[in-house]
SEMIRO-947599 format. One record per atom (N, C-alpha, C): residue in one letter; x, y negated, z. Coordinates in steps of 0.2 Angstrom, whole numbers, padded with zeros to 4 digits, always signed. Atoms other than C-alpha are relative to their C-alpha. Layout:
# SEMIRO-947599
AXYZ/...
This chain:
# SEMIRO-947599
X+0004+0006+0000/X+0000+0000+0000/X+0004-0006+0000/X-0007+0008+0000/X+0015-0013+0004/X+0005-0002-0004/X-0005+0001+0004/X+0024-0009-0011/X-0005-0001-0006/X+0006+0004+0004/X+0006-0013-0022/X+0001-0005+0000/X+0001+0004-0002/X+0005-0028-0013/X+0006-0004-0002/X-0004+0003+0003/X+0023-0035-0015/X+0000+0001-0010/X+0002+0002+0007/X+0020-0028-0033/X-0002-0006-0004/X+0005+0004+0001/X+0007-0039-0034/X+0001-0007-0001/X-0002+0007+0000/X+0013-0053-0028/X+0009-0003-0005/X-0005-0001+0005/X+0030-0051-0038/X-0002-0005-0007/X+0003+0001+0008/X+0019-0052-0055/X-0004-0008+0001/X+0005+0005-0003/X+0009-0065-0048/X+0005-0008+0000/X-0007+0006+0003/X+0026-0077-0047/X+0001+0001-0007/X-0003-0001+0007/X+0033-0073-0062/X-0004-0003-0005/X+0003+0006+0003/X+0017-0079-0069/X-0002-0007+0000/X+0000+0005-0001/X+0017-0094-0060/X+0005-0003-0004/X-0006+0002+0004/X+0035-0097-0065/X+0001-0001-0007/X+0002-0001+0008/X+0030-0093-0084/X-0004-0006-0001/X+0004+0005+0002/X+0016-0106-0082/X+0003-0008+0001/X-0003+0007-0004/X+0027-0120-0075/X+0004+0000-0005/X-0004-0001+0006/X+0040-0116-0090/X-0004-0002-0004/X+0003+0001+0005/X+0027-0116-0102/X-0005-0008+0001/X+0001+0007-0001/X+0019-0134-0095/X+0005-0005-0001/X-0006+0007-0002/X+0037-0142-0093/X-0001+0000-0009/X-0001-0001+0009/X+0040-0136-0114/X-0008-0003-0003/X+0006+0004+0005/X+0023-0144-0118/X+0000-0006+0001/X+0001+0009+0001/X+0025-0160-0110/X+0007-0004-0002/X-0003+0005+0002/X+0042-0163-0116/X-0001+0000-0008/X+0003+0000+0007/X+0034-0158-0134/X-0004-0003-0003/X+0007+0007-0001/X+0018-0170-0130/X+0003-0006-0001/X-0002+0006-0001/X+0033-0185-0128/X-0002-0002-0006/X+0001+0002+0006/X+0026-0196-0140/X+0007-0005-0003/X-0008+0006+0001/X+0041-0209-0150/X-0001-0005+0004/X+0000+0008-0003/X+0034-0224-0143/X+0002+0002+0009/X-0004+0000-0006/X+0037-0216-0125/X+0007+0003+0002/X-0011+0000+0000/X+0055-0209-0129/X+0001-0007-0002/X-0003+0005-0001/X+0058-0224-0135/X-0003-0005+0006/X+0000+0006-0006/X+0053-0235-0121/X+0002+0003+0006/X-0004-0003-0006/X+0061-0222-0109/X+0004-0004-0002/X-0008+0002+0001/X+0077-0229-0118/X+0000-0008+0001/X+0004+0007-0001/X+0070-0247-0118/X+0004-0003+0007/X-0001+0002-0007/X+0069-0247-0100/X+0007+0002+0004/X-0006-0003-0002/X+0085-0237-0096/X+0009-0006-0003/X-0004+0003+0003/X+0095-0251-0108/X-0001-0005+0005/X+0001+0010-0003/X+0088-0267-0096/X+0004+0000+0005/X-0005+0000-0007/X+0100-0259-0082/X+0006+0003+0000/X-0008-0003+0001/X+0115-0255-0092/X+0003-0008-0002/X-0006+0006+0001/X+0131-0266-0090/X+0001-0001-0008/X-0003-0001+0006/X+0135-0262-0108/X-0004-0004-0007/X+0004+0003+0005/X+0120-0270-0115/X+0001-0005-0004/X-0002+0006+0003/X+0121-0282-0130/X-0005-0004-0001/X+0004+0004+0003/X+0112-0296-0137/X-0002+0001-0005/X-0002-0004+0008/X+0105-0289-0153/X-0008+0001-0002/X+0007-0003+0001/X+0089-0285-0163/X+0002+0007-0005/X+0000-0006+0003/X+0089-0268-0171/X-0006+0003-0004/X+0008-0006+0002/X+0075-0257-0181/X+0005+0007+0001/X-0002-0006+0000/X+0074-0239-0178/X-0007+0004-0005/X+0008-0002+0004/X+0064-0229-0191/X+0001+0009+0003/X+0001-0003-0002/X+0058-0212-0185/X-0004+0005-0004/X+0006-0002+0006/X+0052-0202-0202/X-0001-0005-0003/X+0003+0007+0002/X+0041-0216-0207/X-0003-0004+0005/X+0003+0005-0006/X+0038-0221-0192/X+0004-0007+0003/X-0006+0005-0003/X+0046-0240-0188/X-0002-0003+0007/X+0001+0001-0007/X+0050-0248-0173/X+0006-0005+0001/X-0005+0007-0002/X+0062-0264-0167/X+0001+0001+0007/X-0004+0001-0006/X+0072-0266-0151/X+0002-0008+0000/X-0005+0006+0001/X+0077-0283-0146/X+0003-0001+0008/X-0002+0000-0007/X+0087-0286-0132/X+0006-0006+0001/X-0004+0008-0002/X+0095-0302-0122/X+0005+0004+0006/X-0005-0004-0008/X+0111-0296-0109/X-0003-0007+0003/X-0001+0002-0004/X+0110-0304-0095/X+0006-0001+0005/X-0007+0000-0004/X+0126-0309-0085/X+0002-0008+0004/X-0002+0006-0004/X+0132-0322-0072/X+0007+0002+0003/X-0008+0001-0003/X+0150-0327-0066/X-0001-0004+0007/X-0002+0003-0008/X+0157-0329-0047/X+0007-0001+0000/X-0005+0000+0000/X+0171-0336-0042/X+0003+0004+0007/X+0000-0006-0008/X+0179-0323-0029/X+0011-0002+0001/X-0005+0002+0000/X+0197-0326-0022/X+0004-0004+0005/X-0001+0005-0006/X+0208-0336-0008/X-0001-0007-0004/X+0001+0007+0005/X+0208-0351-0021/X-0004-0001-0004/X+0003-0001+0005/X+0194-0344-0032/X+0000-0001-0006/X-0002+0000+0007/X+0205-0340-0045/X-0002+0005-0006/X+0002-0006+0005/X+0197-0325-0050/X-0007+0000-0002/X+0006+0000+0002/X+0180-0322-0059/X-0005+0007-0002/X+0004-0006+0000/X+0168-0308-0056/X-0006-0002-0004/X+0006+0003+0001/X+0152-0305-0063/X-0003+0006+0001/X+0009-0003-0004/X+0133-0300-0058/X-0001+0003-0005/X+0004-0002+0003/X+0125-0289-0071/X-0007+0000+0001/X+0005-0001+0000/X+0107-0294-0072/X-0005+0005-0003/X+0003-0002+0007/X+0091-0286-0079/X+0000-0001-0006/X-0001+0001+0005/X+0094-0286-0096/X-0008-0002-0004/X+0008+0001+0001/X+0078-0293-0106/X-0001+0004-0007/X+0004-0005+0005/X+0072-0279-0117/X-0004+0004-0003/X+0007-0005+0002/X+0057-0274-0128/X+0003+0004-0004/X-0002-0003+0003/X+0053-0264-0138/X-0007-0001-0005/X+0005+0000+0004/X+0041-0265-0154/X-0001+0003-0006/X+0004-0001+0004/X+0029-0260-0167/X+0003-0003-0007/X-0002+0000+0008/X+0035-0259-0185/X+0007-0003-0002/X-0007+0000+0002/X+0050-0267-0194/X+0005-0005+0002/X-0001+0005-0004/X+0062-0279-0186/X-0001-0006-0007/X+0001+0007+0001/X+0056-0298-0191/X+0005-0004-0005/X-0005+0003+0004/X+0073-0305-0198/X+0002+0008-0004/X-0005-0006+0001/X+0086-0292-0209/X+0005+0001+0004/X-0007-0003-0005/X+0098-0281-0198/X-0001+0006-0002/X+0001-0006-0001/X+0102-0265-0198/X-0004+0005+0005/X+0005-0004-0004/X+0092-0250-0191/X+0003+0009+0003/X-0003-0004-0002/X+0096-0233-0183/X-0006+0005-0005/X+0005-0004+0004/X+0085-0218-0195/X+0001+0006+0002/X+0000-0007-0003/X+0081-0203-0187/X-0005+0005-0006/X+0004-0003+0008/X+0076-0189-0202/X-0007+0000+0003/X+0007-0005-0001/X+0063-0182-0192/X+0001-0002+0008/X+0002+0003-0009/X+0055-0185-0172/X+0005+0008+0003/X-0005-0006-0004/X+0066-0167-0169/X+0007-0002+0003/X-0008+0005+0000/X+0082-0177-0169/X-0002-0001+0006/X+0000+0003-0003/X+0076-0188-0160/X-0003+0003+0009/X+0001-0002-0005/X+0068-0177-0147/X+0007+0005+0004/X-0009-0002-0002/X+0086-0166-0146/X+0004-0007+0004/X-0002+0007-0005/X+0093-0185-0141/X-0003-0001+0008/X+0004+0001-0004/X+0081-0188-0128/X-0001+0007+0007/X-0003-0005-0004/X+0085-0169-0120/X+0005+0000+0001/X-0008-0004-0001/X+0102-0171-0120/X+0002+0006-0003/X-0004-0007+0005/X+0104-0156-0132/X+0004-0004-0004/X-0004+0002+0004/X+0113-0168-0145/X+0000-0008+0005/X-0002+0006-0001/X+0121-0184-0142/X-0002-0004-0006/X-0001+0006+0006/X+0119-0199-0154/X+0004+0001-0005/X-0004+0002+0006/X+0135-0200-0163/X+0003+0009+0001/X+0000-0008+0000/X+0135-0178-0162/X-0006-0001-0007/X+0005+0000+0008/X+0119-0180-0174/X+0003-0006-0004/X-0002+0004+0006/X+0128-0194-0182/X+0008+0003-0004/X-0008-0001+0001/X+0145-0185-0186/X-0001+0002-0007/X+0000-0001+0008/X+0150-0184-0205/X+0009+0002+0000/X-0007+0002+0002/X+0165-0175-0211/X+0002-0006-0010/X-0001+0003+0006/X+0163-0183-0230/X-0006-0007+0002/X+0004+0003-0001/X+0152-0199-0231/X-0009+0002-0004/X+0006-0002+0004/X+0139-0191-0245/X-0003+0007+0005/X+0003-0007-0001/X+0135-0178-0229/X-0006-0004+0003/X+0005+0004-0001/X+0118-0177-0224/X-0002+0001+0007/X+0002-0001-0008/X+0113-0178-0204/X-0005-0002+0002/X+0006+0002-0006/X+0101-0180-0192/X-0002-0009+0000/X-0001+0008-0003/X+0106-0199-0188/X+0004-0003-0003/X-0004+0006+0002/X+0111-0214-0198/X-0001-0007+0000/X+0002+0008-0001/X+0114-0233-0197/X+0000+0000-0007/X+0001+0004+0007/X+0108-0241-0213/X-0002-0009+0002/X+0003+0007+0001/X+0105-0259-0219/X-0007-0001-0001/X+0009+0001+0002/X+0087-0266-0221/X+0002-0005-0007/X-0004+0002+0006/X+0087-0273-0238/X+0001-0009+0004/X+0000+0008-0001/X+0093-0291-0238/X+0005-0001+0005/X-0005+0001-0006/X+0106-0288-0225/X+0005+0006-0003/X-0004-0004+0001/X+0123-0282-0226/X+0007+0002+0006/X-0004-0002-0006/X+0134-0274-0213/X+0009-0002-0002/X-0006+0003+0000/X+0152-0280-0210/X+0002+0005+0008/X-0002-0005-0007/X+0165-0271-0197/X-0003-0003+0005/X+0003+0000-0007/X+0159-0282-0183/X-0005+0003+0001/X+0006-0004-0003/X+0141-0276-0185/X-0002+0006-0001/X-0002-0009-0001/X+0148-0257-0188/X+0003+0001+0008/X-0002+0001-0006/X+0156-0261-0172/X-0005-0001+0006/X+0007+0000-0005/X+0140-0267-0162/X-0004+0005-0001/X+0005-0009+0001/X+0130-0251-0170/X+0002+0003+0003/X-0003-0007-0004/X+0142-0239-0163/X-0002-0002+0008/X+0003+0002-0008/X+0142-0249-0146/X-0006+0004+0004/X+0008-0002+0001/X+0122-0249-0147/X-0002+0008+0000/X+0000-0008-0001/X+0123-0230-0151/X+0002+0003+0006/X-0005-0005-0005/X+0134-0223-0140/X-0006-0005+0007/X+0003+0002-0008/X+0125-0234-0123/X-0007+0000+0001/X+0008-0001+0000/X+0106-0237-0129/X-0001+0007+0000/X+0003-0007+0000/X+0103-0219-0133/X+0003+0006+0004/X-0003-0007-0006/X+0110-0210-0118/X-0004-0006+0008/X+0003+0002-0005/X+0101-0216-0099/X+0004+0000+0005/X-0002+0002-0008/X+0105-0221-0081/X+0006-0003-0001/X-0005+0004+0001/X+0119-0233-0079/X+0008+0006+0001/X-0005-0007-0002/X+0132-0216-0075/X-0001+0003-0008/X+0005-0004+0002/X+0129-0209-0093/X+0002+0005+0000/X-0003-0008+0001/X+0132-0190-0094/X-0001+0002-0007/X+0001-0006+0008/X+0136-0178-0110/X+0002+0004+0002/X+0001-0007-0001/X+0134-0161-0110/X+0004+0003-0005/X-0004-0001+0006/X+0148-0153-0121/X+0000+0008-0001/X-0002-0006+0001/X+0147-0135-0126/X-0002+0002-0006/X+0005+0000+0005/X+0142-0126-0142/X-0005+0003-0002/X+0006-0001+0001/X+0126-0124-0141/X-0004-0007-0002/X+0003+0008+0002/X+0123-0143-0142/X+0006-0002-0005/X-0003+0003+0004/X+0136-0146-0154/X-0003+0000-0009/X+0000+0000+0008/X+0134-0148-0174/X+0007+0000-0004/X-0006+0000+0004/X+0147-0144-0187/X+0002-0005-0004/X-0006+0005+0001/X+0160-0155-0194/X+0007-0001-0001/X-0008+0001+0001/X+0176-0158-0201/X+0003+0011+0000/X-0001-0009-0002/X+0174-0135-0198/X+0001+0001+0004/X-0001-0004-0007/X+0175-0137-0181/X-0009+0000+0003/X+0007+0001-0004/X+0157-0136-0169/X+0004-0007+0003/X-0002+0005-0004/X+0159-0154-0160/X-0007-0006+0002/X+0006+0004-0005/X+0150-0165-0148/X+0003-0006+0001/X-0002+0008-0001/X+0153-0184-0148/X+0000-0001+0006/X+0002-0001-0006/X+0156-0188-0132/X+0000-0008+0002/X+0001+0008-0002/X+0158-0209-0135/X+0005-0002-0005/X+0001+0003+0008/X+0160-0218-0150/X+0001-0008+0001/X+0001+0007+0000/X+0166-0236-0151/X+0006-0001-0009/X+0000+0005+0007/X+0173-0245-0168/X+0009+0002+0000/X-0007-0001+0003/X+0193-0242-0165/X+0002+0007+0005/X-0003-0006-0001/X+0191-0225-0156/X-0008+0004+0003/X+0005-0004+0002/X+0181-0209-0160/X+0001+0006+0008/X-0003-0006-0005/X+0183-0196-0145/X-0005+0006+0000/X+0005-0006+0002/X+0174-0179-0146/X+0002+0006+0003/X-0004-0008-0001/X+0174-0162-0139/X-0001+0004-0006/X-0002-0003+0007/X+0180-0148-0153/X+0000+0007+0003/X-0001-0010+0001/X+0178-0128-0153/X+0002+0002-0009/X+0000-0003+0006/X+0186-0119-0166/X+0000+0009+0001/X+0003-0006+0000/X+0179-0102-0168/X+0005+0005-0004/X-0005-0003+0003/X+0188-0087-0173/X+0001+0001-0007/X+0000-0002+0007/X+0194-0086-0191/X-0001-0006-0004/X+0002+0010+0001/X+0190-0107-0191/X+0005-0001-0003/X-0006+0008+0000/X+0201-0120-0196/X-0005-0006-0001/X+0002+0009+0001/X+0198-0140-0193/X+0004-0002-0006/X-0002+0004+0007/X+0201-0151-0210/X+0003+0003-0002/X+0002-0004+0007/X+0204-0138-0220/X+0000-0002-0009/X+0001+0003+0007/X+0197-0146-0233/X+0003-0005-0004/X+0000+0002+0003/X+0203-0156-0247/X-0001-0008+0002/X+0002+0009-0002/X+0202-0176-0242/X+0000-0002+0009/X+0001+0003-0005/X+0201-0172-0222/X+0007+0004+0003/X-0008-0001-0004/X+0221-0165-0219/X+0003-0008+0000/X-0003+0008-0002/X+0226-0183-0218/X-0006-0007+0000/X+0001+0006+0002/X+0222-0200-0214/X+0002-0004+0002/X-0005+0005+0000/X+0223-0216-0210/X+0001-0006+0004/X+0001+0003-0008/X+0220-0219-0192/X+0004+0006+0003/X-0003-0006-0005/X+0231-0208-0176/X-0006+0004+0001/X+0006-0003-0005/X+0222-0193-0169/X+0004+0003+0004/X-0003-0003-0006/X+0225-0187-0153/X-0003+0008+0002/X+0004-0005-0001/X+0220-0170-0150/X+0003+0005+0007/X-0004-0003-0005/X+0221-0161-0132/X-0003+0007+0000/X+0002-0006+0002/X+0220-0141-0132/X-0001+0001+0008/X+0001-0001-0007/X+0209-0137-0115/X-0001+0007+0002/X+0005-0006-0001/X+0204-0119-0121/X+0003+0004-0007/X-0003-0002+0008/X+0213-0105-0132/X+0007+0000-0001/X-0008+0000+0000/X+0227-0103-0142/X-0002-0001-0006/X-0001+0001+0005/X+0231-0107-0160/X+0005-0001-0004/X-0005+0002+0004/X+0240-0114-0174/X+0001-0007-0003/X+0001+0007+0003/X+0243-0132-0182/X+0005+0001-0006/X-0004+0001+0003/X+0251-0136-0197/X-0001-0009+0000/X-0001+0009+0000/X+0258-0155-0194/X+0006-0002-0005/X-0005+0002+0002/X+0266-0162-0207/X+0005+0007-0004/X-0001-0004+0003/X+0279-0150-0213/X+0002+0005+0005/X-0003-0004-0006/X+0279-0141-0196/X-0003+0003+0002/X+0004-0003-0003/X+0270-0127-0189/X-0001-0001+0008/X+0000-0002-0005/X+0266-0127-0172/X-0005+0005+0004/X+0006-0006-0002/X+0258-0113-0161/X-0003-0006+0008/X+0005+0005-0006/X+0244-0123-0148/X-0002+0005+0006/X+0004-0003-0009/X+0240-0117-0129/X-0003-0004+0003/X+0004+0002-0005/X+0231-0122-0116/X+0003-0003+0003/X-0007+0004-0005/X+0238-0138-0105/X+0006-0004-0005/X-0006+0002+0004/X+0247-0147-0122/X-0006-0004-0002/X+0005+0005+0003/X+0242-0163-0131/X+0003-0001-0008/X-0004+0002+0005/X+0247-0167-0150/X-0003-0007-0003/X+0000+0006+0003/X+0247-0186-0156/X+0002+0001-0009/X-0003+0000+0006/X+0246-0186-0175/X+0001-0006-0002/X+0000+0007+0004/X+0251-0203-0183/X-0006+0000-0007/X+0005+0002+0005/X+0241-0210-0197/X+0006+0004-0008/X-0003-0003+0004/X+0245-0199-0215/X+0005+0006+0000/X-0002-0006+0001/X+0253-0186-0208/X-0004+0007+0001/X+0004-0007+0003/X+0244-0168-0214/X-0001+0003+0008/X+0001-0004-0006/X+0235-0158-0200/X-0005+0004-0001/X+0005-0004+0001/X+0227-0144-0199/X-0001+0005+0006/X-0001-0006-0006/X+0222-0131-0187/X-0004+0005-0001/X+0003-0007+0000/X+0218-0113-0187/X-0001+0002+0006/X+0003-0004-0007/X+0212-0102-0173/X+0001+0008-0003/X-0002-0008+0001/X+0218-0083-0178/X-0002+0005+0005/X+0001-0004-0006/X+0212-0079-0162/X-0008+0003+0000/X+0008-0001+0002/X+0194-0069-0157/X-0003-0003+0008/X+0003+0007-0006/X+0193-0084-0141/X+0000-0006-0006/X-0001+0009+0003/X+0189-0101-0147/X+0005-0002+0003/X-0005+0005-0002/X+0200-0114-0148/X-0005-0007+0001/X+0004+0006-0002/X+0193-0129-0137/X+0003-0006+0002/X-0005+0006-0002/X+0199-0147-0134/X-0004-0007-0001/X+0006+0008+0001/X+0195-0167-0135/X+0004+0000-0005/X-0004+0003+0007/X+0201-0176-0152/X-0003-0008+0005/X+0001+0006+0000/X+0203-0194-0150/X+0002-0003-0008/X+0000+0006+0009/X+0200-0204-0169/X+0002-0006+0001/X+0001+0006-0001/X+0207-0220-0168/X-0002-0006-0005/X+0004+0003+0003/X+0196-0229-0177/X-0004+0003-0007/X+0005-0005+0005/X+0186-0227-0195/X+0005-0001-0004/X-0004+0001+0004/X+0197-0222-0209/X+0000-0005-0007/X+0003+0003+0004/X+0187-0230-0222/X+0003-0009+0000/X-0001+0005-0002/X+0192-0247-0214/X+0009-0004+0001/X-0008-0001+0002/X+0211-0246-0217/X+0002+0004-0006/X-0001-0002+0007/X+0209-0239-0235/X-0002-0005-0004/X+0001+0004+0002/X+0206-0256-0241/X+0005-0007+0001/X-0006+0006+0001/X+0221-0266-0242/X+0006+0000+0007/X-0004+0002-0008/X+0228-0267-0221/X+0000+0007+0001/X+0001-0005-0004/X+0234-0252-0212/X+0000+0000+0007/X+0002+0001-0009/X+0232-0246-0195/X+0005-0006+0005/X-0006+0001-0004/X+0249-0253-0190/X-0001-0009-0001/X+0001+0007+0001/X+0244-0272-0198/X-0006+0000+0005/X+0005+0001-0007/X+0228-0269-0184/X+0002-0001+0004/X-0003-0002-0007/X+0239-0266-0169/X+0005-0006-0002/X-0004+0006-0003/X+0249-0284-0172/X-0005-0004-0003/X+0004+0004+0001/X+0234-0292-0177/X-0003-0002+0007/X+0004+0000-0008/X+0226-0285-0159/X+0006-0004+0004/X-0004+0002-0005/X+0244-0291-0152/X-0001-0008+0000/X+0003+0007+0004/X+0240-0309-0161/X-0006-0001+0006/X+0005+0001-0002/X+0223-0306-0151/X+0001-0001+0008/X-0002+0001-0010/X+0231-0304-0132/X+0004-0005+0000/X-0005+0006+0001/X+0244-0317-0135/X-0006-0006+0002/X+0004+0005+0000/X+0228-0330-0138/X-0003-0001+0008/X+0004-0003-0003/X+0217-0322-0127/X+0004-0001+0009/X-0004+0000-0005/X+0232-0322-0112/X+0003-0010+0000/X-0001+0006-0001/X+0235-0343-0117/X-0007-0003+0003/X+0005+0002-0002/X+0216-0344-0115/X-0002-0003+0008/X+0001-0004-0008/X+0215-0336-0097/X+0005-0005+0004/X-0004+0004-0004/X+0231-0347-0093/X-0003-0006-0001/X+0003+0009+0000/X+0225-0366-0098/X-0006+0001+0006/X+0004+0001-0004/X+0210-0362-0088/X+0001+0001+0006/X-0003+0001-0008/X+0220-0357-0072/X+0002-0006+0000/X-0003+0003-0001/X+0228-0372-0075/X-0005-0006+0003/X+0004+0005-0002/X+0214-0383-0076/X-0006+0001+0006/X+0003+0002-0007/X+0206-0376-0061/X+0004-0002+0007/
């Protein structure tokens, strides 16, 4: 009779359990777009990283605009109050109905799957935006709205906007494993933050793999940094083999050949850091004329900072 009973009661969780599964999967599948998107809305008003900016996001055919005001205020803190902190306010951000007002750029998700993936933390932003050639076709891309044309600074504000709008809470967390990756470049990988002069990502390569492999992606024409967390392998750098373990990091320069095999039947797992977009240094200036331009940048920027110590 008491082993009926515990039976009983067994089946009895199990189908409770089942029912509580099966409600949580229906109401993250209920989420309509307008309340994903204004989950992210509201999660933007109390991020330090927030910009200034109007955006469209189109969703299928579905449109929608973002505009958002930072907010920020300076204190003087210091025995002379030489120094200058600052308060991160609520930040002032809607969210609206149809296409943004002026031309700007937009974010275009194919389908509301995407954007539901994003919104679970199954894929990241720039994980469904990852391209090894640019005619590849993904999940998520920035486009122009006609009538407007993007320039590096506002490829630069996108990425920003991507990487901090579309992830929550001021802490943001990424999930890296390959279940939530997509492929790329021949490895599985997962964006893990994405700004304008550095790509960072985690990378599995699987047995009988190889990264850039192909035909246009053994060189370019930015560094990559690649650190090996998991695994064993191969690189071909340049005109040199190296065998890759666990606890090793390799710095490629810009145009030197890389490749990487995995002969193994463990994956091979790691970060890459990209230092910036290739495309953006196949146009006359190389990475290295950037790096005394940004020196040109702190020079200024460190006379700025002085005159105004002086004049307080």
């Amino acid at each position: 009779m008491k082993v009926k009973n515990y039976k009983k009661r067994r089946h009895l969780f199990f189908f409770y359990l089942l029912s509580v599964i099966s409600i949580l999967s229906m109401n993250a599948q209920d989420k309509s777009t307008k309340n994903i998107l204004q989950s992210f809305v509201d999660s933007y008003k109390v991020d330090n990283m927030a910009q200034t900016i109007t955006f469209g996001v189109l969703v299928g055919d579905d449109w929608w605009h973002v505009q958002s005001e930072r907010k920020q205020e300076g204190y003087r803190v210091g025995k002379k109050k030489q120094y200058t902190f600052h308060n991160f306010l609520p930040n002032v951000v809607t969210l609206h109905k149809g296409k943004p007002i002026s031309p700007t750029w937009y974010f275009h998700f194919a389908d509301k799957k995407v954007l539901d993936n994003i919104d679970q933390q199954i894929w990241t932003a720039s994980t469904a935006s990852a391209k090894s050639f640019g005619s590849d076709v993904v999940g998520l891309n920035i486009y122009d709205l006609e009538g407007f044309k993007s320039g590096i600074k506002d490829d630069a504000i996108a990425y920003e906007i991507m990487e901090h709008f579309w992830k929550k809470g001021q802490a943001e967390i990424t999930y890296f494993n390959r279940d939530g990756s997509l492929p790329t470049h021949g490895v599985d990988h997962v964006g893990l933050y994405t700004m304008k002069d550095k790509r960072i990502g985690w990378f599995s390569i699987g047995p009988e793999q190889a990264a850039n492999s192909e035909r246009g992606l053994d060189k370019g024409q930015v560094p990559n940094l690649f650190i090996i967390t998991k695994g064993k392998g191969i690189a071909e750098l340049g005109d040199e083999i190296i065998e890759l373990t666990t606890g090793m990091s390799i710095f490629i320069p810009q145009y030197v050949k890389h490749v990487i095999y995995n002969p193994n039947e463990e994956p091979l797992e790691g970060i890459v850091v990209l230092f910036g977009d290739n495309i953006d240094y196949a146009r006359g200036k190389s990475y290295m004329d950037f790096l005394e331009q940004q020196h040109e940048f702190y020079k200024s920027y460190d006379n700025s900072i002085s005159n105004k110590s002086d004049n307080n």
